[in-house]
N, C-alpha and C positions, 0 to 999 in steps of 0.2 A: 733583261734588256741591258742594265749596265754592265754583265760580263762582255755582252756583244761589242760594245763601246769600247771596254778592255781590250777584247780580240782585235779591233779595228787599230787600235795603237799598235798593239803585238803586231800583227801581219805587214803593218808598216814599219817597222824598226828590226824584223828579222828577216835577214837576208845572207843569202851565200856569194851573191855578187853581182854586179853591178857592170851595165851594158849599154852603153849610154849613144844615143841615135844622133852622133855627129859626121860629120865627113870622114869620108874614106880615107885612109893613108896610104903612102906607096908599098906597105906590104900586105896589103887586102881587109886587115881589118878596121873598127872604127877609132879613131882619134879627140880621144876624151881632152876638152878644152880642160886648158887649167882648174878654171871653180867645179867641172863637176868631176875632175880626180880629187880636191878637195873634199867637196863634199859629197860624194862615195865612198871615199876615208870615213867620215865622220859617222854616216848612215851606216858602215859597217862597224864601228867601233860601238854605236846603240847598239845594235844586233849582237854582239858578241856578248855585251853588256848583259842582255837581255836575257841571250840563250846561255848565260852561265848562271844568273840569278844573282848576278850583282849589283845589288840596290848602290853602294855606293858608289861605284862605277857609271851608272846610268844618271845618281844626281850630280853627279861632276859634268856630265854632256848634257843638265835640263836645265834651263832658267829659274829661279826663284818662282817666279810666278806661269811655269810651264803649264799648258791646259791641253789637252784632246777634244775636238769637236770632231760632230759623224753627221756623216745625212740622215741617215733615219731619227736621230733626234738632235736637232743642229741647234735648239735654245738649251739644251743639258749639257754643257763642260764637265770633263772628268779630270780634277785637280791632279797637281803634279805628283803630292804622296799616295794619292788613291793607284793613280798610274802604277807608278814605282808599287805598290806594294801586289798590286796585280800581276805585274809585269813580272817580280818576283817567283810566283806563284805556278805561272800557267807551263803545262811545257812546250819544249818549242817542235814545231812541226815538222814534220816527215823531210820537208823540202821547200826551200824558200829561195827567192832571187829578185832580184828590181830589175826595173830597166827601162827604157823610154823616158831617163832623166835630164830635165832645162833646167838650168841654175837662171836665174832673174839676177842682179848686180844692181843694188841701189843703196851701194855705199856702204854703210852701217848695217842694214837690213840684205838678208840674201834672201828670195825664195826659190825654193827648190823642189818641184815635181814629179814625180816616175807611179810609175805600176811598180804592186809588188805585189807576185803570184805567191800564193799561199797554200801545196794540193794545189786541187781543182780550182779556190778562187782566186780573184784578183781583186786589187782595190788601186783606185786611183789617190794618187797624199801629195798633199800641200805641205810641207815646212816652211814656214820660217824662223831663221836664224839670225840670232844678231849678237852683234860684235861685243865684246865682254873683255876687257883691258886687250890680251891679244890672243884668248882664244875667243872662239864661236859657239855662242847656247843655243837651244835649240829650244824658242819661245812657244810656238803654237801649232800643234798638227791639225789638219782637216784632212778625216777621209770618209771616204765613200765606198761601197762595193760596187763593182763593172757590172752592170744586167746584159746579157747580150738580149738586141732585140729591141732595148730601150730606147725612148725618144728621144733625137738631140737636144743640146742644151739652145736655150733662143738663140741667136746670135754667133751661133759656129755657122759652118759650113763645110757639107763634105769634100771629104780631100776628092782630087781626079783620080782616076785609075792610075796614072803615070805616077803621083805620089806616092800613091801605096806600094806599087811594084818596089821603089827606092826604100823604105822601109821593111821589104822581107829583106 
């Protein structure tokens, strides 16, 4: 079960790229607001971090006190050295890419959200980042695997038809 945990950080820190569900531009495609060409920068420089096995590269992009939380077991944190030496360790997947990324802006604190398809799965990831003299660490992940089929969460509501079309 703690490799899973492992895997849930992995899947979210490796990516080939990043495709972010903002307004359209006048040449057809999407128009990445400032924070999340930032922070698709930074989600890709983990990833790279990751998928070369470079521990020290990855703790220069994690907080001191960085942690991984998961649904399947969301009271068990997986420490920042445990991460990193997992992360190390595993290799990286056939094929990876984020997307569907919102950066949050509150100041000091970023958070930042996307799918990152992994193969076949996907998981939905929480980041947040926060401000560290003048770069940005990367304090705490939450992720989760996508179930198709699954029940919503209390409190959404499904998009209309008319949404969705605007998202393919």
């Amino acid at each position: 079960m703690k490799r899973f945990l492992i895997l849930l950080g992995l899947s979210a820190a490796l990516s080939a790229s990043a495709a972010a569900q903002t307004p359209t531009g006048g040449r057809g495609g999407p128009v990445p607001t400032r924070n999340v060409a930032i922070f698709t920068k930074l989600e890709n420089a983990l990833a790279d971090a990751v998928q070369r096995h470079d521990a020290e590269a990855m703790s220069r992009i994690l907080s001191d006190d960085f942690e991984i939380r998961s649904a399947p077991l969301p009271g068990v944190p997986t420490a920042r050295d445990e991460a990193v030496h997992a992360w190390a360790q595993l290799p990286a997947p056939a094929s990876a890419a984020i997307g569907q990324m919102a950066v949050h802006d509150y100041g000091e604190l970023m958070v930042v959200s996307f799918v990152s398809k992994q193969g076949a799965q996907s998981f939905f990831v929480v980041d947040t980042w926060k401000h560290a003299g003048t770069d940005w660490k990367l304090a705490v992940r939450y992720a989760a695997p996508i179930v198709e089929g699954a029940a919503a969460v209390p409190g959404t509501v499904a998009p209309s038809a008319e949404a969705l079309r605007k998202k393919m």
